[in-house]
GUROPA-822700 format. One record per atom (N, C-alpha, C, O): x, y, z. Coordinates in steps of 0.2 Angstrom, whole numbers, padded with zeros to 4 digits, always signed. Atoms other than C-alpha are relative to their C-alpha. Last residue first. Layout:
XYZ/...
# end
This chain:
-0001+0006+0003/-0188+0267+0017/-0002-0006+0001/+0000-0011-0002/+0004+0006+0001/-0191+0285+0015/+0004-0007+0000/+0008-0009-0005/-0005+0005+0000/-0182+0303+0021/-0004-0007-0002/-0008-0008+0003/+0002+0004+0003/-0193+0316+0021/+0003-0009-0007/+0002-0012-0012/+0007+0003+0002/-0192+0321+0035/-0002-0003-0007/-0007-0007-0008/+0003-0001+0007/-0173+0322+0034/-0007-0004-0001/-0008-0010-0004/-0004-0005+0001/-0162+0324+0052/-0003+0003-0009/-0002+0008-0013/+0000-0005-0006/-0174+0314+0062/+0002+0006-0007/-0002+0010-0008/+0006-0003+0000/-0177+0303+0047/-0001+0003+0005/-0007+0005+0005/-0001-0003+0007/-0158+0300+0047/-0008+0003+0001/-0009+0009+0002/-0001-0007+0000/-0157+0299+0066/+0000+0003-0009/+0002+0008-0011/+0005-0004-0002/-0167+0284+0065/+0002+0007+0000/-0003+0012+0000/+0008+0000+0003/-0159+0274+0052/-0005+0007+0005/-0009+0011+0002/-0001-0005+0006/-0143+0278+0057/-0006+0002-0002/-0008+0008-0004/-0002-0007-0004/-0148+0271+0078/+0003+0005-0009/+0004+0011-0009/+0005-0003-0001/-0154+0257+0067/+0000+0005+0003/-0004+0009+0001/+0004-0001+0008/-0140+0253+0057/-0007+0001+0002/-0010+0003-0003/+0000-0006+0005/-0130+0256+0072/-0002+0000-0003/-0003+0006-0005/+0004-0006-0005/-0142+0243+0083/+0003+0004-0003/-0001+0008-0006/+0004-0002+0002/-0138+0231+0068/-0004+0005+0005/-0009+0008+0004/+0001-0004+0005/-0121+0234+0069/-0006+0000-0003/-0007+0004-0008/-0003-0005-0001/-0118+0229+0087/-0002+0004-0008/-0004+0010-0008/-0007-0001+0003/-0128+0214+0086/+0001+0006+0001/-0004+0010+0003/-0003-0006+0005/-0145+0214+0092/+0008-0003+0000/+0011-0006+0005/-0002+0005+0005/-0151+0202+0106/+0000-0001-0005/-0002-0006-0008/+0004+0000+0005/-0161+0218+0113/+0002-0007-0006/-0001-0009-0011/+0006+0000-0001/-0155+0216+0131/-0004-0001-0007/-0009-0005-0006/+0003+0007-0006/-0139+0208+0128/-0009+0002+0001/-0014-0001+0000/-0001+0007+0002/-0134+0218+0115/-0002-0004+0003/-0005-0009+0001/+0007-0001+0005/-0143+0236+0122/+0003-0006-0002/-0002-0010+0000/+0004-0002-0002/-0129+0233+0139/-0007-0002-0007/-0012-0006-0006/-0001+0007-0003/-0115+0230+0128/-0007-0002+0003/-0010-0007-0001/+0001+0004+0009/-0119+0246+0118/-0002-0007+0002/-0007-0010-0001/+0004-0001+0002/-0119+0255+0135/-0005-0004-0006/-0010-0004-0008/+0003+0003-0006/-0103+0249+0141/-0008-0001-0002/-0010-0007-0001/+0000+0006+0000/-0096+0253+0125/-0003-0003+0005/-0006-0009+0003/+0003+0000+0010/-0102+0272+0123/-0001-0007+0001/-0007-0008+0001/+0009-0001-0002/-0098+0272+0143/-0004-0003-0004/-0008-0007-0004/+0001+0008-0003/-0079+0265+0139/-0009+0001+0002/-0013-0003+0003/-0001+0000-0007/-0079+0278+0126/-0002-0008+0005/-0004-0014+0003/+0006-0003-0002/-0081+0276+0106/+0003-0001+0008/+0008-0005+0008/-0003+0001-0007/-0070+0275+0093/-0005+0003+0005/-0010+0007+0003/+0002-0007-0002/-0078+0272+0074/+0002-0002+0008/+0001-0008+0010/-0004+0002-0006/-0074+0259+0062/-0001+0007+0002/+0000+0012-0001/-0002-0006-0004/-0087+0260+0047/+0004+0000+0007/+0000-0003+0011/-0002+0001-0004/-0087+0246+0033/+0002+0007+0004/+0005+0012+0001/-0004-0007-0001/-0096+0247+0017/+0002-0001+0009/-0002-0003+0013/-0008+0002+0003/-0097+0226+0009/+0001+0008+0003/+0007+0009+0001/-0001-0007-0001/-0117+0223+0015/+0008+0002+0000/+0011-0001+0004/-0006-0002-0004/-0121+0208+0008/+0002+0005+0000/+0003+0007-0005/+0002-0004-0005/-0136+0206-0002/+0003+0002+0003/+0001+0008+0005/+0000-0007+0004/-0126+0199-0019/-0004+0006+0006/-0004+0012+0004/+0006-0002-0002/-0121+0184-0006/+0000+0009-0006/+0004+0013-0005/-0001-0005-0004/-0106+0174-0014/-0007+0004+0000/-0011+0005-0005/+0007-0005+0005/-0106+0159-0014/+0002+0006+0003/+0004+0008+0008/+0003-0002-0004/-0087+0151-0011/-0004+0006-0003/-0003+0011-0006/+0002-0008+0001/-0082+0139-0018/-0004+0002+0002/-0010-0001+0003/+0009+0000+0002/-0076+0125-0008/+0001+0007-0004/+0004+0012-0002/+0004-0006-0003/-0055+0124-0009/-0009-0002-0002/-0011-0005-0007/+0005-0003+0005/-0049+0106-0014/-0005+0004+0005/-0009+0003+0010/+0004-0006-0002/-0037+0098-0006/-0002+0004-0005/+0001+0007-0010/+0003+0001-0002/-0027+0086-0016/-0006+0004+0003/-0011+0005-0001/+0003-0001+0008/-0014+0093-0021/-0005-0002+0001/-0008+0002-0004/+0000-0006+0002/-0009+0096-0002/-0004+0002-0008/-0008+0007-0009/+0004-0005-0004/-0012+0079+0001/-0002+0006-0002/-0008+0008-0004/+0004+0003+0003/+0001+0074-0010/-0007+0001+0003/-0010+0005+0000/+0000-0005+0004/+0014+0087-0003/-0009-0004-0004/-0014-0001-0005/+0000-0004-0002/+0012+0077+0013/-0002+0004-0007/-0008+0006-0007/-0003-0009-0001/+0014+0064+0006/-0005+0005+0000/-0010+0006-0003/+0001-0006+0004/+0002+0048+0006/+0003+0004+0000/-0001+0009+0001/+0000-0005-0006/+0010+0029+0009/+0000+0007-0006/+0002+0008-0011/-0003-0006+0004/+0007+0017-0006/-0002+0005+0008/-0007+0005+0011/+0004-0006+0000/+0000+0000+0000/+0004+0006+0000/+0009+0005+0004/
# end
């Protein structure tokens, strides 16, 4: 029986391809925020069982129609 190398293996593997979502949201915002800011965010994550970027995406949302009644979506 034929022992496998290492390199032989290697050739072997086969990446999955990978789907790609055309919904996916691809704009990224890094932004600095206080130990309160964070303490606070942490806090709405656990109570609202939200993620961090969908409470920003709603805290955008809301100051946008705040800032432009006739904002729609």
């Amino acid at each position: 029986m034929k022992e496998k190398r290492y390199t032989d293996c290697l050739q072997q593997k086969q990446t999955p391809t990978r789907r790609r979502d055309n919904h996916a949201l691809k704009n990224v915002i890094s932004l600095r925020i206080s130990d309160d800011e964070l303490e606070f965010l942490q806090r709405l994550r656990t109570t609202s069982s939200k993620n961090a970027s969908e409470i920003m995406r709603e805290a955008f949302l809301s100051l946008q129609r705040t800032c432009s009644p006739g904002f729609q979506n």
